[in-house]
C-alpha positions in Angstrom: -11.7 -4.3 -12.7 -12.8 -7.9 -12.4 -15.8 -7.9 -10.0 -16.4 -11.4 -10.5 -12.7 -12.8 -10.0 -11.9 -15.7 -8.1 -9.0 -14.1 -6.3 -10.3 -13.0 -2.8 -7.4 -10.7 -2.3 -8.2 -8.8 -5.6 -11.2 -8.3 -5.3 -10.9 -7.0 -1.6 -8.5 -4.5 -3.2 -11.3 -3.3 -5.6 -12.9 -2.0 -2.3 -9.8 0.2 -1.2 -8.7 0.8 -5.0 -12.5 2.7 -5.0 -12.0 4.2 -1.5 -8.8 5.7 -2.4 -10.0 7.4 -5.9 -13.4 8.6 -3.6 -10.8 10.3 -1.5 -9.0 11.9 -4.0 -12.0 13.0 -6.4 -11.1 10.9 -9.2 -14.0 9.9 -11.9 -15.2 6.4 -11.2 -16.6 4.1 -13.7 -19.8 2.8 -13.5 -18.7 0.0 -11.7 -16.5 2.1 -9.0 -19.6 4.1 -8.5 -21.5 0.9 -7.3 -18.7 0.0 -5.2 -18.6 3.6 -4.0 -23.0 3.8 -3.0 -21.6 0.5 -0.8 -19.3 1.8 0.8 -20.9 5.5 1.7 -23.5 3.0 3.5 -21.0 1.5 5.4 -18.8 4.0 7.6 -17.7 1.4 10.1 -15.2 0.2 7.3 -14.2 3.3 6.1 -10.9 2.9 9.1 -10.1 -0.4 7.1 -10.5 0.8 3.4 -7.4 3.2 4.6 -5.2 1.1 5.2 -3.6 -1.7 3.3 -5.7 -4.7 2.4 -4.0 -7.8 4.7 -3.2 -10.4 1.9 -5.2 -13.3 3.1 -7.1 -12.0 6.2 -9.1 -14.4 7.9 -12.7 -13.7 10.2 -13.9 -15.8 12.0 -17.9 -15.6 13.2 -17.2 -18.1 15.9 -15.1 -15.5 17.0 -17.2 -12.9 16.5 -15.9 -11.4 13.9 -17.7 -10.0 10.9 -16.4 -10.1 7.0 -16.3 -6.3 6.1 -15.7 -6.9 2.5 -18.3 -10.0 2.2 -20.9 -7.9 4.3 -20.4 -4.9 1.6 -20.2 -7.6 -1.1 -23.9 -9.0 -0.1 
């Protein structure tokens, strides 16, 4: 797991990659289990970590949208 990779898409996946092992009760690494505190905070995004990441999502704050994955990122 690459936290620090340049590939937005990847590291979007990391988010869902942790959801999905939460969901099934697999171990996480050290790392996962950061990712995992993040994401128990954040339930609102718990509906988008279920479903497939979209390769190259956009959101825009002019349109009022917010960045889930920069939001739990930050």
């Amino acid at each position: 797991m690459a936290i620090f990779s340049q590939d937005r898409d990847a590291l979007r996946q990391q988010y869902h990659d942790v959801w999905q092992k939460m969901q099934s009760g697999q171990i996480l690494t050290a790392l996962e289990q950061m990712i995992a505190d993040v994401i128990v905070l954040h339930p609102e995004y718990h509906n988008l970590l279920s479903s497939p990441i979209q390769p190259g999502q956009e959101y825009f704050v002019e349109n009022g949208q917010t960045n889930p994955y920069l939001h739990m990122g930050l």
